[in-house]
C-alpha positions in Angstrom: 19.1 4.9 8.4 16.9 7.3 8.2 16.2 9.9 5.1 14.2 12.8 4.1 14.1 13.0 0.4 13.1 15.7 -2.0 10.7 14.9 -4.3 9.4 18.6 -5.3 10.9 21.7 -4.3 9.0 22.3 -1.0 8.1 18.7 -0.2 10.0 15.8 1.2 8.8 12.4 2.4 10.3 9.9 5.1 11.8 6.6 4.3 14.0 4.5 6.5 16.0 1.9 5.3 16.7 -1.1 7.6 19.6 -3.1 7.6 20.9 -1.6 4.7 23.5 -4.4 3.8 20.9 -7.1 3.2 21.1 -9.0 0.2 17.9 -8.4 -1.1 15.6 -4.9 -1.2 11.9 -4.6 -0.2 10.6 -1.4 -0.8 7.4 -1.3 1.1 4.7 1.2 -0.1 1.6 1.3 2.7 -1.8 1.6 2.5 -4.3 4.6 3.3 -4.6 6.0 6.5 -1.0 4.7 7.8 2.5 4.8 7.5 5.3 2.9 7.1 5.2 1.1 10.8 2.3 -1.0 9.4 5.2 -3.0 7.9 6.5 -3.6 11.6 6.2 -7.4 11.8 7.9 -7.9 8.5 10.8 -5.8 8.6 11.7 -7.9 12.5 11.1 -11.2 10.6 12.5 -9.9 7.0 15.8 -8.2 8.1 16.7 -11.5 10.9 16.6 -13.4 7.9 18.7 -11.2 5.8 16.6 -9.0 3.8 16.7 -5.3 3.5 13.9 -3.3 4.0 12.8 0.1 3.4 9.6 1.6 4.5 8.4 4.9 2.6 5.9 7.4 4.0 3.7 8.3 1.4 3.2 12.4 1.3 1.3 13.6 3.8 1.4 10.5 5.9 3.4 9.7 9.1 6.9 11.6 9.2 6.6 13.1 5.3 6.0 16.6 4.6 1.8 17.2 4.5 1.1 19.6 0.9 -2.3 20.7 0.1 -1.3 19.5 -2.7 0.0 16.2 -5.4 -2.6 13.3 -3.3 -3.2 11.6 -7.4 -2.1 8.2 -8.2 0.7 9.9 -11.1 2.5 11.9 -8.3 3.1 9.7 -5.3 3.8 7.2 -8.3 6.6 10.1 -8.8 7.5 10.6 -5.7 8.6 6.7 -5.6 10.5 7.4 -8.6 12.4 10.1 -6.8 13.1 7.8 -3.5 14.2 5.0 -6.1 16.8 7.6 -7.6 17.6 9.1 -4.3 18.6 5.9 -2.6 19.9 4.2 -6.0 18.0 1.2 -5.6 18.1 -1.4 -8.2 16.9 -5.1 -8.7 14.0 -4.2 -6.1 11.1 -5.8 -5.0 8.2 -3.0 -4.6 5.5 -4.3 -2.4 2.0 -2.5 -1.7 -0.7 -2.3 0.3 -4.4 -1.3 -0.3 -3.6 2.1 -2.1 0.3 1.4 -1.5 -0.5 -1.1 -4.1 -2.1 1.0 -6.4 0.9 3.5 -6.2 2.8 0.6 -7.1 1.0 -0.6 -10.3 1.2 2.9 -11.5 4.9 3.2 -10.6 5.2 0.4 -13.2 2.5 2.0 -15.9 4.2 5.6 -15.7 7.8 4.6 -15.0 8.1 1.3 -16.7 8.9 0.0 -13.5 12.7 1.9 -12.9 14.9 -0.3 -10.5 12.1 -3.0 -10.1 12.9 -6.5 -10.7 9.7 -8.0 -8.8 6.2 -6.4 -7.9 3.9 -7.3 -4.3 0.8 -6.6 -4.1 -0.8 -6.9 -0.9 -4.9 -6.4 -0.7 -4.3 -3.8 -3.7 -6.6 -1.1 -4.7 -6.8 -1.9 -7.9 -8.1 -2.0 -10.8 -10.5 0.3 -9.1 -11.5 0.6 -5.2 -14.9 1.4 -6.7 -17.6 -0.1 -8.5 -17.7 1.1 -12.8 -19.4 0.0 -15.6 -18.3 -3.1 -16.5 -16.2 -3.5 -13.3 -19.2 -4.5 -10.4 -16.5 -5.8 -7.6 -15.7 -2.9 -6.1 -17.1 -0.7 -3.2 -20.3 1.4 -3.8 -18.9 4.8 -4.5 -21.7 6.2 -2.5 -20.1 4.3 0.2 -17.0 5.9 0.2 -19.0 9.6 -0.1 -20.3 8.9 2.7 -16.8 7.8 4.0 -15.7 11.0 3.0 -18.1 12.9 4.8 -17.2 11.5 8.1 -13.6 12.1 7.8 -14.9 15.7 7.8 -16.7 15.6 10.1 -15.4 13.1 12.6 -11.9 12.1 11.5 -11.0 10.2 14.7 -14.8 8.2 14.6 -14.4 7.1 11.2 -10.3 5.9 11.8 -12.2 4.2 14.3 -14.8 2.2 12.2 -12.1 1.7 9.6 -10.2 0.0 12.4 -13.1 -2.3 12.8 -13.0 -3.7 9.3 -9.4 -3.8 9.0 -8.9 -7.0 10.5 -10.1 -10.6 10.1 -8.4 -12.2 13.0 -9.2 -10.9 16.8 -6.7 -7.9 17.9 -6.0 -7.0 21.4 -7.6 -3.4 22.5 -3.7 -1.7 22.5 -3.1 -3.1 19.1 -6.4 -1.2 18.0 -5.2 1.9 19.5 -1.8 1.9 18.6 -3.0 1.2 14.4 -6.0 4.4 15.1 -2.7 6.6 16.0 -1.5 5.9 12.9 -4.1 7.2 11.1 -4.0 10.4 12.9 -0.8 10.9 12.1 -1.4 11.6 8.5 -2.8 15.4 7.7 -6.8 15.6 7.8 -6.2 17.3 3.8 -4.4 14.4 3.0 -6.7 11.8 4.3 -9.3 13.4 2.3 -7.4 13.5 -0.9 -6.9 9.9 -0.8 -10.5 9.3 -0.6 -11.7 11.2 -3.3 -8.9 9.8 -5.4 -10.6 6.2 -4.8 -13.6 7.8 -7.0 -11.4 9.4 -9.8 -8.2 6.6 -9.9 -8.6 3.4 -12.5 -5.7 1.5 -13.3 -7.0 -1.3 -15.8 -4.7 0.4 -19.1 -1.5 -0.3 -16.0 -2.1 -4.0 -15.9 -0.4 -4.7 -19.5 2.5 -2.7 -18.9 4.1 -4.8 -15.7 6.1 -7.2 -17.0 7.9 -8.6 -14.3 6.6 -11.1 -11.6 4.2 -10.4 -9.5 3.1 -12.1 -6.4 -0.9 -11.0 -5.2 -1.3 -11.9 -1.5 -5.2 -11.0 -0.7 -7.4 -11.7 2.2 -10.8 -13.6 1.1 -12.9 -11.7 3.8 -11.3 -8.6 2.8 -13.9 -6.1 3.6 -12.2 -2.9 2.5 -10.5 -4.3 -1.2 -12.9 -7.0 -2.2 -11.6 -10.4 -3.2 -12.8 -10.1 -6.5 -10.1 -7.3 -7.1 -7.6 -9.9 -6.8 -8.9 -12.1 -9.2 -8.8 -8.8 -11.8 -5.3 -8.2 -10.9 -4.2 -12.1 -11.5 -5.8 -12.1 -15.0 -4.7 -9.0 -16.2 -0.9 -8.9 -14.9 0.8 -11.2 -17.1 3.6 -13.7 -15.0 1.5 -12.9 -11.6 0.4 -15.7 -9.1 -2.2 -15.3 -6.4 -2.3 -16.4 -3.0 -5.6 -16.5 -0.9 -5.8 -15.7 2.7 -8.0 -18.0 3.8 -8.3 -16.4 7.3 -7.8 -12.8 6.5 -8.9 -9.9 5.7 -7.5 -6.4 5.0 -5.0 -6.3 7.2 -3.5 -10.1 6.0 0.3 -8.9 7.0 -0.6 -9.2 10.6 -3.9 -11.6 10.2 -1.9 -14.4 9.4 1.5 -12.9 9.9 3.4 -16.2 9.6 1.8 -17.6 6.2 2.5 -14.0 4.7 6.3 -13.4 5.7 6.7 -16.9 4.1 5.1 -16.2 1.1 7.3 -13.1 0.7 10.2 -14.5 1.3 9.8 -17.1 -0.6 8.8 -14.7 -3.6 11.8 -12.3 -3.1 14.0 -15.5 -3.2 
């Protein structure tokens, strides 16, 4: 089933929801430039074995409404919120990826995690995408300037080298293409928020205030969300175990594909 779900007055965002009579709920929150359809080869494997899945287009991504506005950490955290209510959802799992996961340990901080029973992280964002003082394993923020300067200038180019880091293992050439028409689907604006929200967005206060378990899946050549960021998130959530992807790296749902619909499974219970 398919929804559009009001989360402000003049904004709505997509979320399907896939074999809605499973007995357990995945709510999957993706990562910066994509959609929901990155989830594609856990939601086949996930829903055969029983599980219900529902993938959620974060504003101004894939098929959700594209405002000028509302790209900061507290209002897609919100706009989960209102999806949550919307669908009433309870007893979840919330899983995210890269920023997805950052939306998601915020959605915990701000809303003392409503309707969630476990949290996924999945090559997180977080504490911080960037480097701070006190905090060296992150990117260099001049790094992601001049990230942000190509995505105005060249949006397609730089999907393009993003593309090439995003993966660990070999992908065939259509695979490539299909993942860079993703990112084109989301709104040029709303690309560009994201980014510059990497330099603004911290989330070391959130860690204390999940309490339930967490499972941290992260790739160890992760070239986008550095290892090290795991290791952060593992000694700061209380009741959280990490996995490393020994042969992964950003994109570790598909790198090892098998080894990480097992692990969630096996998490979800």
């Amino acid at each position: 089933m398919e929804y559009m779900i009001q989360v402000e007055p003049d904004v709505s965002v997509y979320a399907i929801d896939i074999n809605p009579s499973g007995r357990k709920t995945i709510l999957f929150l993706h990562g910066w430039p994509g959609n929901y359809k990155l989830f594609e080869y856990q939601y086949i494997c996930l829903c055969q074995h029983g599980y219900r899945c529902i993938g959620l287009d974060t504003r101004g991504f894939g098929k959700s409404d594209k405002p000028w506005r509302g790209y900061n950490y507290n209002r897609l955290a919100d706009d989960v919120r209102c999806v949550i209510e919307a669908l009433g959802l309870h007893d979840i799992t919330l899983a995210g990826h890269s920023t997805g996961g950052a939306i998601a340990v915020r959605y915990m901080a701000r809303h003392n995690g409503f309707g969630v029973c476990k949290l996924a992280l999945f090559a997180a964002a977080a504490p911080s995408l960037i480097q701070r003082v006190g905090f060296p394993y992150g990117q260099n923020a001049e790094d992601i300037d001049q990230m942000i300067r190509s995505t105005y200038a060249d949006r397609p180019a730089m999907l393009r080298d993003f593309g090439k880091r995003f993966f660990y293992q070999k992908v065939s050439e259509p695979f490539s293409d299909w993942f860079f028409q993703l990112g084109l689907q989301a709104a040029s604006w709303a690309t560009i928020e994201v980014e510059k929200a990497w330099l603004r967005e911290e989330l070391f206060s959130d860690f204390p205030k999940i309490r339930v378990p967490t499972l941290i899946l992260h790739g160890v050549h992760d070239q986008v969300c550095l290892f090290p960021l795991a290791i952060s998130q593992s000694r700061g959530i209380r009741n959280s175990i990490l996995i490393p992807f020994e042969n992964s790296g950003h994109g570790l749902f598909y790198d090892e594909v098998d080894h990480f619909n097992n692990e969630l499974m096996r998490f979800v219970g």
